[in-house]
Structures are given as structure tokens and as C-alpha cells.
C-alpha beads as a LAMMPS data file, in Angstrom:
LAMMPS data file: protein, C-alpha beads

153 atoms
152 bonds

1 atom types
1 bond types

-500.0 500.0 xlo xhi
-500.0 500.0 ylo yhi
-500.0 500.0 zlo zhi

Masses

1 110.0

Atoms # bond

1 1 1 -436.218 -296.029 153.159
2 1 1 -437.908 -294.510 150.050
3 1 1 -435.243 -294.260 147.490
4 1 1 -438.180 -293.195 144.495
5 1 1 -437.603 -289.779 146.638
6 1 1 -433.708 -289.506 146.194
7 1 1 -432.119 -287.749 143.677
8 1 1 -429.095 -289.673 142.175
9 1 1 -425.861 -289.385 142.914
10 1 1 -423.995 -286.550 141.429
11 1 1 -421.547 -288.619 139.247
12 1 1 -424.849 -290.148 138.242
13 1 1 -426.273 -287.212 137.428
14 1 1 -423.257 -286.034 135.787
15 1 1 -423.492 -289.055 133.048
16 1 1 -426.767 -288.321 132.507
17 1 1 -426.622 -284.425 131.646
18 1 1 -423.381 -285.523 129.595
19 1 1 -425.466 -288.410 127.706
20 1 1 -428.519 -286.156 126.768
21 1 1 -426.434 -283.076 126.014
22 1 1 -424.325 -285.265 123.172
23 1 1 -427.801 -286.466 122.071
24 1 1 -429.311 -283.121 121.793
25 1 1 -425.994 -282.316 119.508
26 1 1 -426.182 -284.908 117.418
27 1 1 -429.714 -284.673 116.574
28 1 1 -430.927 -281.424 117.166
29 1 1 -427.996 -279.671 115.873
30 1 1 -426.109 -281.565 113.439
31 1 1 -428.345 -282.225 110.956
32 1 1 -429.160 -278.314 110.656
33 1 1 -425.486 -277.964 109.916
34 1 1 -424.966 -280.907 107.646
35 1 1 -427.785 -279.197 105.547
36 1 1 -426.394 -276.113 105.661
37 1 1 -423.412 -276.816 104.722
38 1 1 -425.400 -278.585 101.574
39 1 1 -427.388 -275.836 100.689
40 1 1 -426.114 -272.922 102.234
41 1 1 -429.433 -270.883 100.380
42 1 1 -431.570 -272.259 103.279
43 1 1 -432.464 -268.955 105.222
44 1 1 -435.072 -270.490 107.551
45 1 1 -432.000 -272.907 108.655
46 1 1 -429.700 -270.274 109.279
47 1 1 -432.002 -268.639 111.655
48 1 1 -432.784 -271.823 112.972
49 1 1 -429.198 -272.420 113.578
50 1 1 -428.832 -269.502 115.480
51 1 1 -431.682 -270.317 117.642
52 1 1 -430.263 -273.476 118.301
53 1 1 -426.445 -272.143 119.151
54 1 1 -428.315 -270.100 122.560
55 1 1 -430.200 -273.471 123.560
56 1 1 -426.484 -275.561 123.177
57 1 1 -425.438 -272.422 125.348
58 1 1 -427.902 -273.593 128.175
59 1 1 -427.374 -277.380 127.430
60 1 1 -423.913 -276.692 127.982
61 1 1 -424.500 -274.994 131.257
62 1 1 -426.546 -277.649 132.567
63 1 1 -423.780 -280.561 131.866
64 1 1 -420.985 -277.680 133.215
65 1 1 -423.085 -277.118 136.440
66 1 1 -423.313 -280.913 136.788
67 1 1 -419.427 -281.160 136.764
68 1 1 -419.594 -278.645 139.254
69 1 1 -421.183 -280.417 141.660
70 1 1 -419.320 -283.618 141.020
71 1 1 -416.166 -281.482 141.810
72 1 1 -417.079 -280.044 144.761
73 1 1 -417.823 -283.145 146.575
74 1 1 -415.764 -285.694 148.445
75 1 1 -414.875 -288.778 146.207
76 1 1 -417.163 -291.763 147.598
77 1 1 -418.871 -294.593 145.770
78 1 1 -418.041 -296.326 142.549
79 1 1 -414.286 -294.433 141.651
80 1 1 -415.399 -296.318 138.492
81 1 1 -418.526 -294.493 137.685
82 1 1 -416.809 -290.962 138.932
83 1 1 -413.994 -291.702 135.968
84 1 1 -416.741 -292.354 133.280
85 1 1 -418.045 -289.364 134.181
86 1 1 -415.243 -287.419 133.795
87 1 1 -414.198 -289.225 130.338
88 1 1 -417.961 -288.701 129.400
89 1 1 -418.295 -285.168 130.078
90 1 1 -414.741 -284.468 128.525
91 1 1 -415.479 -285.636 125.398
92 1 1 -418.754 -283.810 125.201
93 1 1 -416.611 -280.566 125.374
94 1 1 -414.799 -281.544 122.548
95 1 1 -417.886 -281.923 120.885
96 1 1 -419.600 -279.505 121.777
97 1 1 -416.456 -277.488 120.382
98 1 1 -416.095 -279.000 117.072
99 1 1 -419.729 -277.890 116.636
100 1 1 -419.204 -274.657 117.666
101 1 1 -416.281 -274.051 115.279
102 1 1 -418.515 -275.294 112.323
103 1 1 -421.410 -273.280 113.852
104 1 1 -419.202 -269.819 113.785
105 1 1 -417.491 -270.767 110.169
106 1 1 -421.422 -270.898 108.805
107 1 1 -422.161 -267.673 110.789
108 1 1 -419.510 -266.017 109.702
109 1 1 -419.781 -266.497 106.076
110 1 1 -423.492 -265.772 106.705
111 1 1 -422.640 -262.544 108.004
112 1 1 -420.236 -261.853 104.671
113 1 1 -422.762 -262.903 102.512
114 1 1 -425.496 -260.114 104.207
115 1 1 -423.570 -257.872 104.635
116 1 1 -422.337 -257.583 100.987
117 1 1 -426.028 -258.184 100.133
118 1 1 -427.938 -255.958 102.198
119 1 1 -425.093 -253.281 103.311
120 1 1 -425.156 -254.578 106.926
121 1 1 -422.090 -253.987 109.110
122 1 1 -420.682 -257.271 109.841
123 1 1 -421.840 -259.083 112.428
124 1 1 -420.065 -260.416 115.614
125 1 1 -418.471 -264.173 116.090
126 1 1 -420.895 -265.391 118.347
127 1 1 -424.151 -264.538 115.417
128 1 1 -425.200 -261.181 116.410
129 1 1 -427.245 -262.365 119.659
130 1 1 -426.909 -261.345 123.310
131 1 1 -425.301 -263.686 125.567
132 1 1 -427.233 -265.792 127.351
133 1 1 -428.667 -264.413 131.072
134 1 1 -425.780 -266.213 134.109
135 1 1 -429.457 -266.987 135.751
136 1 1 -430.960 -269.250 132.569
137 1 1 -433.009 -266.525 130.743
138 1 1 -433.277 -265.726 127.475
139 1 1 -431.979 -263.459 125.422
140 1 1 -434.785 -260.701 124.876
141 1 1 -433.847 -259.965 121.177
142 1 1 -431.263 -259.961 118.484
143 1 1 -428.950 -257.078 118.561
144 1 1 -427.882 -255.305 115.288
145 1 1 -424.191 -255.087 115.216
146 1 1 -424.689 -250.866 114.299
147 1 1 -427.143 -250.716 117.746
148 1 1 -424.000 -252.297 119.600
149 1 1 -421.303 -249.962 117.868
150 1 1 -423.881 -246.766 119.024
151 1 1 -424.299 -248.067 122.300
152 1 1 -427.866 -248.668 121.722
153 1 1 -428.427 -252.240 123.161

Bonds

1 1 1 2
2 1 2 3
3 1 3 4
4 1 4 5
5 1 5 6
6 1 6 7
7 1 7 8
8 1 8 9
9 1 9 10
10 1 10 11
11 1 11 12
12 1 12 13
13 1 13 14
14 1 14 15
15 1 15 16
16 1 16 17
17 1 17 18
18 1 18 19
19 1 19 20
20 1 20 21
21 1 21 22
22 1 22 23
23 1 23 24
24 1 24 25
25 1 25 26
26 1 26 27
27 1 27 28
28 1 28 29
29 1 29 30
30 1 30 31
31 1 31 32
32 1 32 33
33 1 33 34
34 1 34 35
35 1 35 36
36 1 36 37
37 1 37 38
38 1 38 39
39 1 39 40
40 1 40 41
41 1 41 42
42 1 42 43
43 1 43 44
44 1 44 45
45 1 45 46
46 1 46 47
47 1 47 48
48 1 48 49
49 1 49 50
50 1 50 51
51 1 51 52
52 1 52 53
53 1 53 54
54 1 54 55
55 1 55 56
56 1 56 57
57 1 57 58
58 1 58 59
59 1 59 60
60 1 60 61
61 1 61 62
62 1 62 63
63 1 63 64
64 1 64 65
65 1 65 66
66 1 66 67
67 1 67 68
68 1 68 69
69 1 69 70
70 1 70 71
71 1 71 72
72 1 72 73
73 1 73 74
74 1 74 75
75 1 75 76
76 1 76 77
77 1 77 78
78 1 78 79
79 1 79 80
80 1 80 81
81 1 81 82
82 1 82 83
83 1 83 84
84 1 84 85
85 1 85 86
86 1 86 87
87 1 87 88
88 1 88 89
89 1 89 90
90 1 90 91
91 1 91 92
92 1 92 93
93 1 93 94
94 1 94 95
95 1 95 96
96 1 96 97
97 1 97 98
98 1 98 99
99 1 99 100
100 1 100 101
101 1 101 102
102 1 102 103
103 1 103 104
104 1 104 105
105 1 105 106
106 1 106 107
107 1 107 108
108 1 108 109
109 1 109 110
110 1 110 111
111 1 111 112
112 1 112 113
113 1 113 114
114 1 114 115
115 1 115 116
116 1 116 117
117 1 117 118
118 1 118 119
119 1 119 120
120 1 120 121
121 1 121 122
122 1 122 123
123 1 123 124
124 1 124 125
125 1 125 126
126 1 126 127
127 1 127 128
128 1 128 129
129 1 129 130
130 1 130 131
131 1 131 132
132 1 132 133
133 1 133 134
134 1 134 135
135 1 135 136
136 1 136 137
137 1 137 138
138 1 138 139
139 1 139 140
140 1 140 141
141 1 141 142
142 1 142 143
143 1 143 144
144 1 144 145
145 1 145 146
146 1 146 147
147 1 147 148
148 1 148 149
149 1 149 150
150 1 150 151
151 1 151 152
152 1 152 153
């Protein structure tokens, strides 16, 4: 039997999309905020910010999908492993969470601070940006919060 051919098991899997979505927070995405929050003048990090809240989107989906299929099969194996993997992937919601409270309170007050600026309508919670595709697309441009009120986008 050729196990280099086999796929892992899905509670496996489940740590592992867990483990490398919490790593892709914490240094991919936290250090944008830290310095934000620092120096809130940094423009090119605000954009880059919002770039990186759509790629947490997909991260997220990944580790969610991986849940998924933990869920929808029969327990078997190591009940031990299963449990981490539950414990795992439930703390990476709550921190995927807290991030995305401190992503939409830097947002926000982004969006006060242009729009008193530059005489922008305010823009929505979730940073003025489509949602991401269901099918793991991306989101073919911004969209102005006055092309969404006219029924534009």
C-alpha cells in the first residue's frame, strides 16, 4: 500500500487548515493592524488591510470547509485527535473574530475620516468591497458606497 498517495485524514486535515489559518493571522494580519493602530496616517496600510480582510475571508472558508468535512463523517480513529480538532478550530473563530472586530473599528473610523475629508458617503461595515464569490473568486473591484445606493454595482 502506497500511503505517499493518501490524503490525510479529515480531522488531520482539519488541524492543519486550523494551524496555518491562525498563522496567517498572526503574521500576515496582525502586524498591519498593530501599525495601524500606531500610526493611523499610513494609507498604503489601510488599503493593504483591506486587501488582506477578503484573503482572511477565503482562509476562513478553507478551515470552515475543513470542519465540514470532519462533521459529516462517521467518528473513527483517534477520538483524541477529532477533539483537538474541534478545540483547535474553535479557538481560531474566536480569533479570527477578535481580528475582525479590530479590523471593522479601523475601517470604520477610516471611512469617517474620508468621508469628512473628501465628501464621500460613508462607507459600509465590511470596507466598501464586494463579498467574496461562494465558488473562491475574487472580488472584481471595489464598490463606491454612492454606486451601491444607485444601484450601479
Amino acid at each position: 500500500m502506497n500511503f505517499a498517495n493518501q490524503s490525510p485524514p479529515a480531522d488531520v486535515c482539519l488541524l492543519l487548515r486550523a494551524h496555518a489559518e491562525a498563522r496567517w493571522l498572526s503574521r500576515e494580519v496582525v502586524p498591519v493592524i498593530r501599525e495601524l493602530e500606531h500610526d493611523f496616517s499610513s494609507g498604503a496600510a489601510l488599503a493593504y488591510l483591506e486587501a488582506l480582510r477578503i484573503e482572511a475571508h477565503h482562509h476562513a472558508g478553507d478551515t470552515d470547509a475543513a470542519r465540514g468535512e470532519v462533521d459529516a463523517l462517521a467518528p473513527a480513529g483517534d477520538h483524541g485527535v477529532l477533539a483537538n480538532a474541534h478545540r483547535y478550530h474553535a479557538a481560531v473563530r474566536q480569533l479570527r473574530a477578535a481580528i475582525d472586530a479590530r479590523i471593522q473599528q479601523l475601517l470604520a473610523a477610516a471611512g469617517d475620516d474620508a468621508c469628512a475629508d473628501a465628501g464621500f458617503e460613508q462607507a459600509p461595515a465590511h470596507g466598501g468591497f464586494e463579498q467574496a464569490p461562494a465558488h473562491g473568486g475574487r472580488p472584481s473591484r471595489p464598490i463606491l458606497a454612492r454606486e451601491r445606493a444607485a444601484g450601479q454595482a
